[in-house]
N, C-alpha and C positions, 0 to 999 in steps of 0.2 A: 191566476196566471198573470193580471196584467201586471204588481207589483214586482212579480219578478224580472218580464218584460221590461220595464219600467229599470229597476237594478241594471242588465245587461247591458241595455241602450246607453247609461251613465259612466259604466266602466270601458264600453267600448268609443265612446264620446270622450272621457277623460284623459283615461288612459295615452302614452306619447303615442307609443307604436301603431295601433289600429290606423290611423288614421293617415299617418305616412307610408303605412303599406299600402294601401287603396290607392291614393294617389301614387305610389310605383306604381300599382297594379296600370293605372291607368296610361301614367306615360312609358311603361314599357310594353306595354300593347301596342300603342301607337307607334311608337319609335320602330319598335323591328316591323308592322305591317308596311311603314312607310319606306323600310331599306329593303324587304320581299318583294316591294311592287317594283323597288327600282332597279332591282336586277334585270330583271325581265325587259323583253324588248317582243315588238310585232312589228315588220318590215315590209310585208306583202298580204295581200288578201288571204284570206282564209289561214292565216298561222292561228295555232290552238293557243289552247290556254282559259283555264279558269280565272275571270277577272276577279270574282265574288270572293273565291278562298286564298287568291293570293293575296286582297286587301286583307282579309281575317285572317293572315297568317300570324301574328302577331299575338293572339290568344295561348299558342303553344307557350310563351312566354310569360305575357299575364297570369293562366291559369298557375304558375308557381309560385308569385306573391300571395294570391288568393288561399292556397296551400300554405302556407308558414301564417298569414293573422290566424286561418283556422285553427291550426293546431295551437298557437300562444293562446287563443282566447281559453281551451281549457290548461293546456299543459301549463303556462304560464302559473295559474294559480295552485296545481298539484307542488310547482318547483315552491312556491313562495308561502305553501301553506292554507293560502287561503280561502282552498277549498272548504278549510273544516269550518271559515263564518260564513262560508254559500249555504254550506249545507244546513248550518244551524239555526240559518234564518229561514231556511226552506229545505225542511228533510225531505220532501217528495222530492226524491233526486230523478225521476226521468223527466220530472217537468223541468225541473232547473237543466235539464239537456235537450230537452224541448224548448224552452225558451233561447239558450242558448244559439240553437239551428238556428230559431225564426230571427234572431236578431243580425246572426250574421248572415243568412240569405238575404235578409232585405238590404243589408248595407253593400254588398257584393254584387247584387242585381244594382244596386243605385249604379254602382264604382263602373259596373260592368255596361251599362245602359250610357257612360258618357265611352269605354273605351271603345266599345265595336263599332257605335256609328263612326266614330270619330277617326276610327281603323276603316273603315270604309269609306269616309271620305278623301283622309289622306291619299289609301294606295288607289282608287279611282283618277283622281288628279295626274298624281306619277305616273299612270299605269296607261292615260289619253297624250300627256306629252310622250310617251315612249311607244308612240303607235298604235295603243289598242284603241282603235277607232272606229265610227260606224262604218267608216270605206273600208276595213279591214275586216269587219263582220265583227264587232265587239262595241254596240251600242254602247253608252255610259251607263255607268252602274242607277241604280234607282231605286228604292226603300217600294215602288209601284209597281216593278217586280216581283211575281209571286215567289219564283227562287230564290231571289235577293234577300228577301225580306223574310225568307224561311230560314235562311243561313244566320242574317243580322240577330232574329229574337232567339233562334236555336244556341249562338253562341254566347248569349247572356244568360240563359239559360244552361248551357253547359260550364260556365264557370261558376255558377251559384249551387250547380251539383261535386262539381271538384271540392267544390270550400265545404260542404256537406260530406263528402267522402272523408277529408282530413280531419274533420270534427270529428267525424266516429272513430277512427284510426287513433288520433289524439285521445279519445278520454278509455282505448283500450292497454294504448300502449305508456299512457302518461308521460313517459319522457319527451322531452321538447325536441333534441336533435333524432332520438331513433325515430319518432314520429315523422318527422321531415323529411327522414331517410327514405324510411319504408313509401312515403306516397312518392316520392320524386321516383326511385324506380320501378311504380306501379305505371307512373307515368311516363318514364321517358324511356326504361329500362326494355320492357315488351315491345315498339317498336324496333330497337334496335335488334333487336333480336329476330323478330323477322327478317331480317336484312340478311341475314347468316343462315338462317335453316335456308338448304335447297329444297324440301318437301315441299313440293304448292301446298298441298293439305293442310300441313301444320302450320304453313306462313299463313293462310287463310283460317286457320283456326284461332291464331292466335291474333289476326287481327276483328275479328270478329268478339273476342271476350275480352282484350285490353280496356281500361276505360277513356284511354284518349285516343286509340286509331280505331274503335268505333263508334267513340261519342263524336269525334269530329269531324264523320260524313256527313254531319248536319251542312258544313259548310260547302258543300260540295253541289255545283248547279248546274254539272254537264257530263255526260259519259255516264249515269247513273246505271246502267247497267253491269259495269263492271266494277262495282263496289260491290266489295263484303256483305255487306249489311244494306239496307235501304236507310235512308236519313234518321229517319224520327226510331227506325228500331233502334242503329246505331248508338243514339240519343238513349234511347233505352236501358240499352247496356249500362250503362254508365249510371242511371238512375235507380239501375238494382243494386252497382258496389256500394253506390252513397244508403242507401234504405239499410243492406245488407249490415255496412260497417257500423252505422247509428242501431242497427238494433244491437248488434253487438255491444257498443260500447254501450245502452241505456241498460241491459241484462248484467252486465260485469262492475257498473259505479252502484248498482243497488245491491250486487251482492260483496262489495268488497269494503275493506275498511277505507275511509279517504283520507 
């Protein structure tokens, strides 16, 4: 395993792309948590508002950079061939899509590990000049925060599961753009569609099995009752599409010609 470890880590290090996507990943996290926070305003005591997810708003963004390295890291090599010297240097193909995962989870948790604090930081700042103040009932955000701090490692955590979702997506669907496709409308596509069905039921059904309106109650640190899902199942969710797609695709690269 570590050899191919070792290959993955090389092509995702050499390679242009990898690595200008991560950093988008990271300055397009930040950049839209820090225009979310500046929307928002708190004028008088007690005005609401989540200070924790509106700094981590910004992830709805991020997580779609994370979505396209994933799927270039396999689809890339089905477009250019060469998959057939991945595979010939290592025919155990679930491992080379095991290795695969682990390489890009850990580069993703890295990318994701500078953008959420840093999305917390920012829209914190914003979010105290714009009145969310302790006189307002909106302490300063703080990592010492059990919530805080459940949302900050939940949302590096749910971006290191999105990039695992498109991994498996990608080595089912091999092509680069339908791949793309199909995860951006698994992701952006189902909330909006809530927005339209009038059934509570099915608007609550379908936020409940989407994998970004309920992987991202993790981010969520008040009114917990009236969420879908509780945090970490929400979180859940979204850890069965990614297991679900990657088994898929490691059952269809061993049974198919590459």
């Amino acid at each position: 395993m570590r050899p191919v470890l070792h290959a993955e880590w090389t092509k995702m290090r050499t390679v242009a792309g990898p690595p200008w996507l991560l950093l988008g990943m990271i300055a397009a996290t930040v950049a839209l948590s820090a225009g979310a926070a500046s929307t928002a305003s708190c004028g008088f005591a007690g005005c609401g508002g989540d200070m924790t997810r509106l700094s981590l708003g910004g992830v709805q963004l991020g997580q779609a950079l994370a979505a396209v390295l994933a799927v270039r890291v396999i689809s890339g090599e089905h477009s250019t061939g060469m998959i057939r010297t991945t595979l010939m240097a290592m025919p155990r193909r679930v491992t080379v899509l095991a290795a695969k995962a682990v390489t890009l989870a850990g580069a993703v948790a890295v990318a994701g590990a500078i953008a959420v604090p840093g999305s917390l930081l920012a829209g914190g700042l914003i979010l105290l000049r714009n009145g969310f103040t302790a006189a307002h009932g909106h302490p300063a955000l703080s990592l010492a925060d059990g919530p805080t701090l459940r949302a900050t490692a939940g949302s590096i955590l749910y971006l290191v599961l999105i990039a695992l979702l498109s991994l498996g997506i990608a080595a089912v669907v091999r092509d680069s753009a339908t791949s793309i496709g199909i995860v951006l409308g698994l992701l952006y596509l189902l909330p909006m569609l809530t927005q339209v069905i009038g059934d509570p039921h099915w608007r609550r059904l379908l936020q409940q099995i989407g994998p970004m309106s309920a992987g991202l109650t993790i981010q969520v640190t008040t009114d917990l009752p009236s969420l879908p899902l509780s945090p970490w199942a929400g979180l859940g969710v979204t850890a069965g599409w990614a297991a679900a797609a990657l088994m898929a695709g490691g059952l269809l690269l061993r049974s198919r010609d590459a």
